[in-house]
C-alpha positions, -999 to +999 in steps of 0.1 A: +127-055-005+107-065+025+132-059+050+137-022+033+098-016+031+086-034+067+122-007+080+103+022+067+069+016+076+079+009+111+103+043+115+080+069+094+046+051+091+043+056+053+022+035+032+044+005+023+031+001-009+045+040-021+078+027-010+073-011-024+062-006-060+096+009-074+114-017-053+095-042-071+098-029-103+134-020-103+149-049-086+121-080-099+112-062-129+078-063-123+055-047-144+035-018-122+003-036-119+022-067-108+042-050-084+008-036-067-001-066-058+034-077-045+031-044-026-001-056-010+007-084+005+039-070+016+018-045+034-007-065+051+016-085+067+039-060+077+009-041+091-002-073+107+030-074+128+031-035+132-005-041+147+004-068+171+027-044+190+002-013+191-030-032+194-034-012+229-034+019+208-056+013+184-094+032+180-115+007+170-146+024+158-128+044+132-108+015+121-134-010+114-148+017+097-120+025+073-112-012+066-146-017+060-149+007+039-119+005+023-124-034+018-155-026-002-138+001-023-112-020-032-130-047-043-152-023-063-117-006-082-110-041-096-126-042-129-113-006-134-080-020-124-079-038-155-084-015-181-066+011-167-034+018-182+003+021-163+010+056-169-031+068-153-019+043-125+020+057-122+007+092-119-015+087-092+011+074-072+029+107-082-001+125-071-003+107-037+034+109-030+031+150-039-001+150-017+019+131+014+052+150+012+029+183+016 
């Protein structure tokens, strides 16, 4: 799975975790919010090593910003994490894949 997810990451630059979930879930059996967190860490390391090669590259304002950001939205999404059920979760990641592919 992480050989298949870190692959497309690194040719199309999609988010890791749209590609990670149903790999988790079909071949681990995870349930969805377990395979989210699988996904994540798959992600951040993966990233970490996409990173290392294109540190040169990288805009530093606007991504502080975003991982700030981001790092304080995720942390607030927990609790509603929890009580949120599979099928709300699953189609948002329908939503997001829709959103990406247009």
């Amino acid at each position: 799975i992480g050989l298949i997810v870190g692959l497309l990451m690194g040719i199309t630059g999609a988010g890791g975790a749209v590609i990670a979930i149903p790999l988790f879930q079909l071949f681990l059996g995870s349930t969805l919010k377990e395979a989210t967190v699988l996904s994540l860490l798959t992600v951040v390391l993966g990233t970490g090593v996409n990173l290392m090669n294109r540190v040169s590259a990288v805009n530093w304002k606007i991504s502080l910003g975003l991982a700030l950001s981001g790092s304080i939205a995720n942390f607030l999404s927990r609790p509603i994490k929890e009580f949120m059920p599979e099928t709300l979760i699953a189609l948002l990641l329908v939503l997001i894949g829709i959103f990406s592919i247009l």
